[in-house]
N, C-alpha and C positions, 0 to 999 in steps of 0.2 A: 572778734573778727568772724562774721558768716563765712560760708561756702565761695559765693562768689567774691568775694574779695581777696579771699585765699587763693581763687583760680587768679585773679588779676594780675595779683602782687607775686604766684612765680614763673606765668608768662603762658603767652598765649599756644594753644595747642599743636600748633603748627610751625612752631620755632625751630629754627636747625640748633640739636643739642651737641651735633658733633660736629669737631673742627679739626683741625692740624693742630698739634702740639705743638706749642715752641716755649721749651722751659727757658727763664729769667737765669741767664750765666753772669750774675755778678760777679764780681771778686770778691774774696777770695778761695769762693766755692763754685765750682763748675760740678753739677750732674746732668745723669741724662734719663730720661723716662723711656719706657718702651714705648711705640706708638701703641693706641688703642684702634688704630681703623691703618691697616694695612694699606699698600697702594695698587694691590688690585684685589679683585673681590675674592673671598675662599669659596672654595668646592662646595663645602659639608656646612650645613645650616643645619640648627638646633630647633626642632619645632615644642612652640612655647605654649601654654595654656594659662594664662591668666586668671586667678580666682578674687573678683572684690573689685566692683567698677565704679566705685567711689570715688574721692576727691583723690586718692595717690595715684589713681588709675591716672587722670589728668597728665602727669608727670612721666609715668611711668610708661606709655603707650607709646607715646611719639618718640621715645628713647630707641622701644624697643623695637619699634616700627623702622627706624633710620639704621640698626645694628646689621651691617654685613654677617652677621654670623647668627642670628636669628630668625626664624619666621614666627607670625606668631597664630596661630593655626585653633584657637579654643578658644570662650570666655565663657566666665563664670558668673552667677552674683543670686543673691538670694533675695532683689527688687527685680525679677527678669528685666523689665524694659529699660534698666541700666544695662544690662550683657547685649538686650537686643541693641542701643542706641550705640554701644562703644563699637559692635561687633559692624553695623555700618559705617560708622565713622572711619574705620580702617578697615575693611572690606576682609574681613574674617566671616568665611561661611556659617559656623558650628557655633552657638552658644546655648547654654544652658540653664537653668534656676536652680539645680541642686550640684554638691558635689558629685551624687553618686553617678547621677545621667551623665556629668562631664566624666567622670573617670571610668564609665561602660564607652563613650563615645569615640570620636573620631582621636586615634594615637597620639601623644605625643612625649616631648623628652623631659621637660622641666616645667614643673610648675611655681608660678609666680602669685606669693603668696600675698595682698594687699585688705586683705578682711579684716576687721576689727581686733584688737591684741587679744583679748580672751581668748579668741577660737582660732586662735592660730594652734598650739600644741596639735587640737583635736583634729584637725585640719589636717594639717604637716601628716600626721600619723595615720591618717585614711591615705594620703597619695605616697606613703612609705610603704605602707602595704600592698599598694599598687605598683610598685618598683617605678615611682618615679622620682629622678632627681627635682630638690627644692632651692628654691630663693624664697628665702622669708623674708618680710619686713618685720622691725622689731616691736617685741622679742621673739626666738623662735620660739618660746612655750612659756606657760605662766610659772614656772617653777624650774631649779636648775636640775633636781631630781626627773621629771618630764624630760628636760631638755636633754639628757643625760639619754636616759631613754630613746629619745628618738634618734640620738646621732650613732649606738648602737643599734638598734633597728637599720638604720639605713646600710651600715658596716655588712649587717646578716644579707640583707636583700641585696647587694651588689651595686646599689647607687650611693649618692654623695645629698649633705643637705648646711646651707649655708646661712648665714643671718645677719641681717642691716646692724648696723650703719657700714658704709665702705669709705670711711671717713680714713683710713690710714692709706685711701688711693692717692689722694690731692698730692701735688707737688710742696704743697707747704709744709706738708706732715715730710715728708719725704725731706726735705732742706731741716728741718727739726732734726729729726732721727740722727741724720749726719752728723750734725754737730756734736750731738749728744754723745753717739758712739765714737768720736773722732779726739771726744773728750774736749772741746773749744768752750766749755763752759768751765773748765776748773773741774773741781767737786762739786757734784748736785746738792743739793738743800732741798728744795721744796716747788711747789706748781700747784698753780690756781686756774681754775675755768669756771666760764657760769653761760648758763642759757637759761633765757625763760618770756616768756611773752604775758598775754594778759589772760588766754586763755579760749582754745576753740567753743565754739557755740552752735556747731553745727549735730554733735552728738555726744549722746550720755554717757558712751563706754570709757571716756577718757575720766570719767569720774565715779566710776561705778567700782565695783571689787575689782581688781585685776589691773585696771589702769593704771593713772598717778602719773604726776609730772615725771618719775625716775624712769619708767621705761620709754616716757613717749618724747623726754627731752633729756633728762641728765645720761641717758644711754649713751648718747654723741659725745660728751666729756668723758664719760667714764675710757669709751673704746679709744681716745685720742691718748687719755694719760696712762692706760696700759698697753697702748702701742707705742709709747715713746720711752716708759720706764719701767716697763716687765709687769710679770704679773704681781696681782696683793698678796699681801700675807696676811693683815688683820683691817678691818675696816670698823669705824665707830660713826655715828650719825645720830643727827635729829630730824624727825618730819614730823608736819601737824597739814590742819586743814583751817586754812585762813579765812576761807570763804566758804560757808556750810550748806548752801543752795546755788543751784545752777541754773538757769534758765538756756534749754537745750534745744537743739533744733526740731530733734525726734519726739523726743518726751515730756517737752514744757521743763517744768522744775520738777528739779532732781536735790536729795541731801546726795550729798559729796562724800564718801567712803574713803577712796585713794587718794594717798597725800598731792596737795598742791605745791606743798612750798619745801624742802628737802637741804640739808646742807651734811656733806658726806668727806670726811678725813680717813686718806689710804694710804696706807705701809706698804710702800715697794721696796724690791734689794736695796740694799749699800744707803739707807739710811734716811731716802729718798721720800717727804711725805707729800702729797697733793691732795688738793679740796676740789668738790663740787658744788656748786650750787646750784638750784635750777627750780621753776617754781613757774603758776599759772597766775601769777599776782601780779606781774613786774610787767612795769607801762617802760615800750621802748616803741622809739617812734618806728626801728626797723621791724620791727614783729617779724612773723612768719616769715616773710620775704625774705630778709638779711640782705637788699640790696642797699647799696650807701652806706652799710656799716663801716665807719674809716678810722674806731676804735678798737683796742683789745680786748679779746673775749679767754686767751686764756696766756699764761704767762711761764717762762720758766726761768727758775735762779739758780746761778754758780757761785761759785767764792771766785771768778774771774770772769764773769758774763752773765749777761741774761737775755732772754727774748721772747717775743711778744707777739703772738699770733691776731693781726690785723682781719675783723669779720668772722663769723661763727666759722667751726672748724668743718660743717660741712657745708660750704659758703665762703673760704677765707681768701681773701685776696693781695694776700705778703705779709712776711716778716720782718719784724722791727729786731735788729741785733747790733747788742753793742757789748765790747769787752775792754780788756786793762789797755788793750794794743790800740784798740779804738773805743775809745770814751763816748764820743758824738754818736755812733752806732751810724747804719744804714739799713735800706730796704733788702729786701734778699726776695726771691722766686713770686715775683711780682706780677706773673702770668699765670691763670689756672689752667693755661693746656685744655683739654678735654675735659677734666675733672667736674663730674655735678652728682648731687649727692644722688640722684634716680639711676647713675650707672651702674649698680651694683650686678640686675640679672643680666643687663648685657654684657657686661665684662665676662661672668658663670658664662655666658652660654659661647665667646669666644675661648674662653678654657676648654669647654666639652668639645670644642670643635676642632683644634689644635694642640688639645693636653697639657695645655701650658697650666703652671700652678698657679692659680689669683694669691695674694696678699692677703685675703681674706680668708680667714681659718674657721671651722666649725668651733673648734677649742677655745678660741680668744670668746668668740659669742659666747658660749657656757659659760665660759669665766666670767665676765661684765656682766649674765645674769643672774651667776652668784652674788656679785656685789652689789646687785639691787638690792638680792632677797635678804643679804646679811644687813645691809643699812636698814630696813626693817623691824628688823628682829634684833640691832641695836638699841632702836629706838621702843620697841615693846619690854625690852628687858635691860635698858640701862646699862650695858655692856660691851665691850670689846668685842668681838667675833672673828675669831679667827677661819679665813676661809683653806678648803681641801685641794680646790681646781687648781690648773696651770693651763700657759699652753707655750708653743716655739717662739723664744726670742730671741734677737733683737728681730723685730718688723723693719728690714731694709729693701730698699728699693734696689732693681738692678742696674 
């Protein structure tokens, strides 16, 4: 899949990303989400600075451009005439070509990180310096030791620093988790998920050192199945590279470093194991998009139910649950609300503007990218790997 078809397939730049909420109250689970977009406007706006005007930018702009609780006041990119063309497109004075000129420049609160995964840590840890709060896109650093690093850094300097996926906002995670902690499943057993497409073609970094299908796609699994069943305690894996050459947008052909094809078994509490798989090999006709997905992508089993998360989990649209009580099963929270996986700095920046605490923890990210870096280091040493992180659970909605 090129560039433009990846713009095509998640929608044109000027789409309204926010809506009214209205969560699916089936029986015999009624919840309720908080809204994301208040019904009159707030006071206090969070002025945003944008680093990385690439293909996420596409997504991520007109989110943040629609957010009551956002301005977005910066752009960044180290192609200028992508900072100049975004910085017209949405009528932002101030853009810049390097970090540093952006972060001597015109003020602001939170920076929004969309650059390539390598240079994120280095990134993140120049605008920590700067006492600015972050939204990363994943992961926040190439290492959970870095990552570790920066979320103390930011503790010393007095701001906050966060990291994608916001995959435990959706209402479907959210109708999961209940059940889970409500115990409607019996005793847990086990939970499978898989993502993976055929592979982007528009740049090298996703195949270079630091890449790999685990941080730019099994991330999304991994955050769903430790917000749904705590954090790991040991994780074992295989990854290889299926396809040894890449034909890249940027740099022609490329040998392939970071694993494409990945399969990862995790040990949560009370006995509970789950798989990943996820991989740049795998021909699905939904790709990138994830629209029309109207099978399951990730599953979970009790000794009295189980349920089946309908469409990628940041993209899911219903639950399939059935138990001893109902055999046939039904759909459950069959509506996404507001939920789209580019909500993530709008949500941060209605936090910083209201205090409110997002779902979304600095801690859970460290954790999922330890369990990157331990699926790795399974697979170079043949081993078990017991991981050190945690972070607060259960992940409940209020």
């Amino acid at each position: 899949m090129n560039r433009k078809q990846f713009f095509s397939h998640l929608g044109a730049m000027g789409a309204t990303m926010l809506a009214t909420p209205v969560i699916n109250a089936s029986p015999p689970e009624v919840f309720h989400l908080p809204l994301s977009v208040p019904p009159e406007a707030p006071g206090k706006k969070i002025r945003v600075g944008v680093i990385g005007c690439g293909s996420v930018s596409g997504m991520y702009l007109p989110h943040l451009s629609k957010c009551p609780y956002a301005e977005i006041v910066s752009l960044c990119d180290i192609i200028p005439e992508r900072a100049q063309q975004a910085a017209a497109g949405y009528n932002v004075k101030n853009w810049y070509p390097h970090i540093d000129k952006m972060l001597a420049g015109v003020p602001f609160d939170l920076l929004v990180n969309l650059t390539d995964m390598q240079e994120h840590g280095r990134l993140n840890r120049l605008a920590l310096m700067a006492k600015k709060n972050i939204w990363s896109e994943k992961p926040m650093a190439n290492t959970y030791e870095e990552g570790r690093a920066l979320s103390d850094l930011a503790t010393k300097q007095g701001v906050r620093i966060w990291g994608a996926p916001a995959v435990v906002n959706s209402p479907q995670f959210a109708f999961m988790a209940k059940q889970i902690n409500e115990h409607k499943l019996g005793k847990l057993a086990a939970a499978h998920a898989h993502y993976g497409h055929q592979g982007p073609n528009w740049s090298a970094f996703f195949f270079e050192e630091g890449g790999g299908s685990l941080p730019d796609l099994g991330v999304y699994n991994i955050s769903t199945l430790t917000g749904l069943f705590g954090p790991v305690r040991s994780v074992i894996a295989m990854t290889n590279v299926v396809e040894p050459t890449r034909n890249t947008g940027n740099k022609g052909y490329i040998q392939v470093i970071a694993e494409d094809n990945a399969m990862i078994l995790m040990e949560h509490p009370n006995q509970v194991l789950s798989h990943v798989q996820c991989g740049f090999n795998y021909f699905d006709p939904y790709g990138h998009e994830g629209t029309g997905q109207a099978l399951p992508t990730l599953s979970v089993t009790g000794s009295t139910g189980s349920m089946h998360m309908i469409g990628y989990d940041w993209k899911p649209s219903a639950i399939e649950m059935a138990t001893v009580d109902d055999e046939k099963g039904r759909r459950y929270a069959t509506d996404p609300g507001t939920f789209v996986w580019e909500e993530g700095a709008s949500v941060i920046c209605e936090c910083l503007a209201t205090n409110k605490e997002p779902l979304i923890h600095v801690e859970h990210a460290l954790h999922v990218l330890e369990i990157i870096e331990a699926a790795r280091l399974s697979q170079a040493e043949g081993r078990r790997i017991r991981l050190k992180s945690s972070f607060k659970w259960p992940v409940i909605h209020s």
